[in-house]
C-alpha positions, -999 to 999 in steps of 0.1 A, spaced: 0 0 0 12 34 -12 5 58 18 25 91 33 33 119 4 27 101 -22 -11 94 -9 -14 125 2 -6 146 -33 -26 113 -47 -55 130 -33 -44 167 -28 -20 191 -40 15 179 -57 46 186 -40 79 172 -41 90 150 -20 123 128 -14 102 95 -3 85 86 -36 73 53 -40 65 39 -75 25 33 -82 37 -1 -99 67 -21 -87 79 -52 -114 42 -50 -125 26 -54 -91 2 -25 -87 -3 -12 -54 -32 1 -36 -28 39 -22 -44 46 8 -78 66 16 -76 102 17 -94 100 49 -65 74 64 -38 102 46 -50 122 71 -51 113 98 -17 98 92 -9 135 85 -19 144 117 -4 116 138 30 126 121 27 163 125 39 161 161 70 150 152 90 179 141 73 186 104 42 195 119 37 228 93 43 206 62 21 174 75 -4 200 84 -7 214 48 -5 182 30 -38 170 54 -54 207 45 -44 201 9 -60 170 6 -95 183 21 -92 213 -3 -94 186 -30 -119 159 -15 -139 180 3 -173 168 6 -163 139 -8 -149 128 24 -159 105 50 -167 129 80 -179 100 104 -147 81 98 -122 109 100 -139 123 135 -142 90 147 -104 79 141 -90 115 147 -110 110 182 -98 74 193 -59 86 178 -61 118 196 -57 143 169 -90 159 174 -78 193 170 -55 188 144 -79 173 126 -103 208 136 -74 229 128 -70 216 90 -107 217 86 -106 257 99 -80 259 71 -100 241 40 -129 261 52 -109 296 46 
């Protein structure tokens, strides 16, 4: 499964990024995570020093999805992994 930057410009905004992954590896196609699972594994990263850059990759990706994201899911995971207000805090910014 293809998750992290590659996901998240999957379903947002491109950017580079030094940890690219292929989309096929010897003709094995792989699956790219949700949007919604991008992130929140946004936000479970932010904390850990590139907080500014995981924080605008999540917002990215909810400036492209938008409605088209599962709400439900994202408060219910951002709740049990403890990024509620992370996950408030990107949503403040795709709402701008």
């Amino acid at each position: 499964m293809v998750s992290g930057s590659v996901a998240s410009t999957r379903h947002g905004q491109a950017r580079a990024t030094p940890n690219i992954e292929p989309a096929t590896i010897e003709g094995v196609s792989l699956a790219v995570v949700s949007a919604e699972d991008s992130i929140l594994s946004k936000l479970e990263w932010s904390p850990s020093g590139e907080s500014e850059r995981q924080l605008r990759d999540a917002a990215s990706i909810l400036a492209v999805q938008g409605d088209e994201l599962n709400w439900e899911y994202l408060e219910r995971w951002a709740l049990e992994l403890g990024v509620t207000d992370l996950l408030a805090e990107v949503r403040r910014r795709w709402q701008r």
